[in-house]
N, C-alpha and C positions, 0 to 999 in steps of 0.2 A: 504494500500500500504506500499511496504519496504520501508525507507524513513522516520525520525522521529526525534523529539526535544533528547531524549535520549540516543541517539546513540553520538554525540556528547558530553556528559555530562562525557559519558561511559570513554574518553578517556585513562584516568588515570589507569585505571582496567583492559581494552580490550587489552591494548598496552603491558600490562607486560608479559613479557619472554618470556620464549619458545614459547607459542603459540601451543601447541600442545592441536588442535581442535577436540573434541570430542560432538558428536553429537549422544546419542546410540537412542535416541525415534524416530527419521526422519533418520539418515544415510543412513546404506544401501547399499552403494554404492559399494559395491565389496570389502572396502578393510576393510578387516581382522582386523587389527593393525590399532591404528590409527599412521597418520604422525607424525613422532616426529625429531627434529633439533639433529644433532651429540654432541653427549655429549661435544665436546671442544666447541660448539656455544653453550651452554647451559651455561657451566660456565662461556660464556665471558657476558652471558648478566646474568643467572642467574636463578636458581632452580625454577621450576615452585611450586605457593602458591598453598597449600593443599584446594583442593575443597568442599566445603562446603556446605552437599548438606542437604535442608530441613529434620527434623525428621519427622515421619510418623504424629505427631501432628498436625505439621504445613501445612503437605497437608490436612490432613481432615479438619482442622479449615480454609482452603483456598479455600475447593470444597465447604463447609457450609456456608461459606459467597456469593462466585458464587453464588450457588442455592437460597437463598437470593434474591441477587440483580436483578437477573432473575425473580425471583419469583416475586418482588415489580416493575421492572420495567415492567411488563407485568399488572400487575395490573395497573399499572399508565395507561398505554397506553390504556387501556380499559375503564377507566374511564373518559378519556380528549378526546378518540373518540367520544364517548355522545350514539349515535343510532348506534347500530354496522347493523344494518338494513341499514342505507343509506353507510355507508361503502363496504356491499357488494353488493349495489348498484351498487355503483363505480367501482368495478369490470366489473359487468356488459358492462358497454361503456366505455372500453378501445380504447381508438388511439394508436391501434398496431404500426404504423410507427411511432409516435414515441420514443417506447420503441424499436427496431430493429436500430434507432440512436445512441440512449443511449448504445449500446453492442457495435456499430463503438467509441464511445469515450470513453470507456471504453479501448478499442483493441488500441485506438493511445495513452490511458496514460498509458499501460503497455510498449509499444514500444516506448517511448518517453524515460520511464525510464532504459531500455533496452540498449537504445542509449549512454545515459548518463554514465553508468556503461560500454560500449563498449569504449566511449573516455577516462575516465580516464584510464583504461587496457591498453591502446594503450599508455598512455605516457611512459609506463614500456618495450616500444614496445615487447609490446604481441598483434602476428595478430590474436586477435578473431573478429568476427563480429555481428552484433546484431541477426543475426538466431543463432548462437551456443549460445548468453545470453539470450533469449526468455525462453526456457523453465526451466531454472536456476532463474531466474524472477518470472515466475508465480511458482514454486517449493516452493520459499522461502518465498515468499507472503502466500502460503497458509498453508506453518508452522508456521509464524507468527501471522495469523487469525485464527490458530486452536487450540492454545494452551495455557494456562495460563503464562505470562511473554513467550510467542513465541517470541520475536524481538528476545531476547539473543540466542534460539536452532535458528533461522533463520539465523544471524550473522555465526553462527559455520559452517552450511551446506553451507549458500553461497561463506562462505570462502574456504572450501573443493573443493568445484566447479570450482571455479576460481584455484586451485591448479591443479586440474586433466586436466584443459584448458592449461595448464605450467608456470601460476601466480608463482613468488618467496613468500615467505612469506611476504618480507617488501612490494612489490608490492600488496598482497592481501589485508594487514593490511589496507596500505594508501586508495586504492584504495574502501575499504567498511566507511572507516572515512571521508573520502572526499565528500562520495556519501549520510551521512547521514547528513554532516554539508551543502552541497548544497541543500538538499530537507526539512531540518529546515529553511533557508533560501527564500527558492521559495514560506514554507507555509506562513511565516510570510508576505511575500511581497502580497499572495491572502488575509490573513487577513486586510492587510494594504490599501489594496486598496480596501476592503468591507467595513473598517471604512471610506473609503474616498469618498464613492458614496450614506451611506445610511442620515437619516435626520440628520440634523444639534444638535438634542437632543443627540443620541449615538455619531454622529461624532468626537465631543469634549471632549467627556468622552471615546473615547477610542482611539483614535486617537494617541496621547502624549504616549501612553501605549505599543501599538502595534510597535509605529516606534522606541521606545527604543530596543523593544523585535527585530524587525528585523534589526537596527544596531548591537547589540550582533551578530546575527544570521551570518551579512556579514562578522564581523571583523572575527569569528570565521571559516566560510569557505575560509576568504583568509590567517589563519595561515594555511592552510593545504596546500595553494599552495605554498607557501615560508615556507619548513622543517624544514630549519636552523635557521628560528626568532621564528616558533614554540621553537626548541630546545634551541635556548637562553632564550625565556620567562621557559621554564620549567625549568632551570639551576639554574634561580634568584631564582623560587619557591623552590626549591630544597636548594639551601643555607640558604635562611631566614628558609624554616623548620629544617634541621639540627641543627641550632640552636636552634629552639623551641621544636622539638617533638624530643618523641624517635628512636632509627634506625629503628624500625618497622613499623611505620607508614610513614616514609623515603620511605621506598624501592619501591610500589608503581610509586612513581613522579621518583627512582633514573632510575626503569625500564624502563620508558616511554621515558625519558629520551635520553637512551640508543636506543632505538628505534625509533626516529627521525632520527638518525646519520645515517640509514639504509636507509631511504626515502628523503635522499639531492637529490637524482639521480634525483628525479620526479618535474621537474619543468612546469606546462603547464605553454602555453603561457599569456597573460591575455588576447587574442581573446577567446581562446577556454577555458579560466576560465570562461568568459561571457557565453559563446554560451551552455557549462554546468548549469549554474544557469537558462538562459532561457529554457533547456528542464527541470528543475527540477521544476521552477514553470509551464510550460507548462503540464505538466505532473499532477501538481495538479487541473489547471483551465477545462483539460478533464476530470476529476475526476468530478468536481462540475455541466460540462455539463449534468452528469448524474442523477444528483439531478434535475436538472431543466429540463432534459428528463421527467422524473418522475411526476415530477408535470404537465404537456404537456398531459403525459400516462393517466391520471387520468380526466383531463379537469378539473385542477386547476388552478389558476391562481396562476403567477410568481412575488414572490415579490423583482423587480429587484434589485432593492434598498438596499436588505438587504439578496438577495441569498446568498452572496460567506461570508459573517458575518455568518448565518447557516452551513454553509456549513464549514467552519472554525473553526465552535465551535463546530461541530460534528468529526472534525477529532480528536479535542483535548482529546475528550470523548473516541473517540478508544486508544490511550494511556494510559489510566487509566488502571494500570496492575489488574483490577478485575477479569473480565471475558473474553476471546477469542474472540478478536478482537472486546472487546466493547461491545460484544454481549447482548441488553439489555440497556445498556445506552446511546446506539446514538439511537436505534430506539424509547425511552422515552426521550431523550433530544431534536433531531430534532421535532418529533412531536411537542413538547413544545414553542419551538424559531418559526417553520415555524405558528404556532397558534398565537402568540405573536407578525409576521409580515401581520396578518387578513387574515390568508388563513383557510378556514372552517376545521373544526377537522376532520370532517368525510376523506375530501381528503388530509389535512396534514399527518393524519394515512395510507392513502393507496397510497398517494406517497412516504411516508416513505420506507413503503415495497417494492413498486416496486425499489428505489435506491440501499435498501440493497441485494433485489432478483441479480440484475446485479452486482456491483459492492463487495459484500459481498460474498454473495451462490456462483452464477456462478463463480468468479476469485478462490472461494476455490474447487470447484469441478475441475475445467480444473487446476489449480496448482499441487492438489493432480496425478490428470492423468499423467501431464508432471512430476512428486517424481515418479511413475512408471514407466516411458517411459526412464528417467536417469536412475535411476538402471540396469533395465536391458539392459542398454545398458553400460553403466560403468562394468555389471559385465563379460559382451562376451567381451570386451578388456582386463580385466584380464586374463581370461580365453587366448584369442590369445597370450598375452605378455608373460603368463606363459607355453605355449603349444613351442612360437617362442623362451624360452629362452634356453630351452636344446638342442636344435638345434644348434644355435649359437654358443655351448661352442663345 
């Protein structure tokens, strides 16, 4: 899911300048050129940094490590399956209903998050609704899951999106940094509350750990709702470095900076800062429904105790920028954790798959669909706009 610890981190980087988003491996979208800010906004914030895009090196030595880790985690999973015989056993006597749950909770945490990204747009009051973010949702979701480091080409398109919906810039910027610092937030609070239900040995070793990581995670999604104490905390960071570093590694924090002053306008309420944090964690506990689908699907048993601790530490594993959407090390890391809470290997491996099948395959095939169903339909609006504009004159 779009939604991640890094996106937050990003701040410093995502927020500087122009902003002129560029997305050429997923775009697509009809427009020719990409959007760029009028040259007198550009100087008032400041020249866009020269892009720096991998040598041809460093992608083969990045597809050779993928293949790799694929390669080793497929092995792994085969090994800690033990009889791939009872595994496709398990196949065998599926409880269809409920893997046909598992696709409904998968469907309300795409619309959950849907939601979440409709309320903050709406503080900018932009009237979209959550059908026109649905399929910009699963779009961006499945460039994210399909692609090596996807969250940053994901960030760029769903920024696009939200512009062609009539998003301002500072309205798009805030409005995808808000939505990333609320859904680090929501995981941290599913992790927090798997260290709080499972036994008393993990509870205390990770406990203390977890609830630092989700204070960070709060303090940090309520600078996004107060712009101006964001932009004074960066002001201070910005003076003590001036003093310490050189103006180039300044410019950065001077950008960011510069780009809160933009997003004073956006203040939610604190009701509906709440009522966002709960779709953002709601959004991840439908998520983890699906894992526990899964184990149901298989006639495993559910180790309640320490589901949403698996389930947490496989999301973690999909951020590892190695492989596309994790691909390879959640499905050799849960295996592992769901083993580890005494659910038999055979059906820890094939609940495994059935999670990834829904929540993995299925959201990248219907995302990809709805990356097509945009296009062409972003590009017969061009097409009218430019057909209605010599008319006009």
């Amino acid at each position: 899911m779009p939604g991640d610890f890094r996106q937050v981190g990003r701040l410093v980087r995502r927020t500087s300048v122009s902003y002129e988003v560029r997305s050429p491996a997923v775009d697509g979208m009809g427009d020719k050129s990409p959007r760029t800010r009028p040259a007198a906004s550009q100087a008032a914030v400041g020249a866009p940094p020269t892009a720096h895009r991998p040598s041809r090196r460093v992608k083969v030595a990045r597809g050779v490590v993928a293949v790799v880790v694929l390669a080793a985690a497929a092995l792994f999973v085969l090994r800690r399956a033990g009889n791939l015989g009872a595994v496709s056993a398990t196949f065998d006597r599926l409880h269809w209903h409920w893997l046909f749950v598992s696709v409904g909770a998968e469907v309300g945490s795409i619309t959950m998050l849907s939601w979440l990204q409709q309320r903050l747009l709406r503080v900018g009051d932009l009237p979209v609704t959550v059908r026109n973010l649905l399929p910009v949702t699963l779009a961006s979701n499945a460039v994210a899951q399909s692609l090596p480091v996807g969250t940053l080409f994901a960030e760029g398109y769903a920024f696009r999106q939200y512009q062609r919906l009539g998003a301002s810039r500072a309205l798009g910027i805030w409005a995808e940094l808000s939505a990333g610092a609320l859904a680090a937030a929501g995981l941290a609070a599913v992790a927090v509350a798997g260290a709080a239900v499972v036994g008393p040995g993990l509870r205390w070793t990770l406990l203390p750990v977890l609830a630092f990581v989700l204070a960070g995670a709060l303090v940090a999604a309520a600078l996004f709702r107060r712009a101006p104490l964001l932009g004074a905390l960066l002001g201070r960071l910005l003076r003590s470095a001036e003093r310490r570093l050189p103006d180039r590694l300044c410019r950065p924090l001077r950008s960011a900076q510069r780009a809160t002053t933009e997003m004073e306008n956006f203040r939610p309420s604190p009701g509906l800062w709440l009522a966002c944090l709960a779709a953002a964690a709601l959004n991840w506990c439908l998520d983890a429904v699906v894992l526990v689908m899964g184990l149901l699907t298989v006639g495993g048993p559910v180790p309640w105790r320490g589901v949403l601790l698996c389930y947490a530490a496989a999301q973690l594993l999909v951020e590892l920028p190695i492989t596309p959407g994790g691909l390879g090390l959640v499905e050799g890391g849960l295996v592992e954790v769901l083993i580890r809470f005494h659910v038999a290997a055979s059906r820890a491996t094939a609940a495994t798959l059935v999670y990834r099948a829904v929540s993995y395959w299925l959201l990248v095939l219907v995302g990809w669909a709805a990356a097509a169903w945009l296009t062409v339909r972003n590009r017969q609006a061009d097409r009218a706009a430019a057909a209605a504009g010599p008319a006009t004159t």
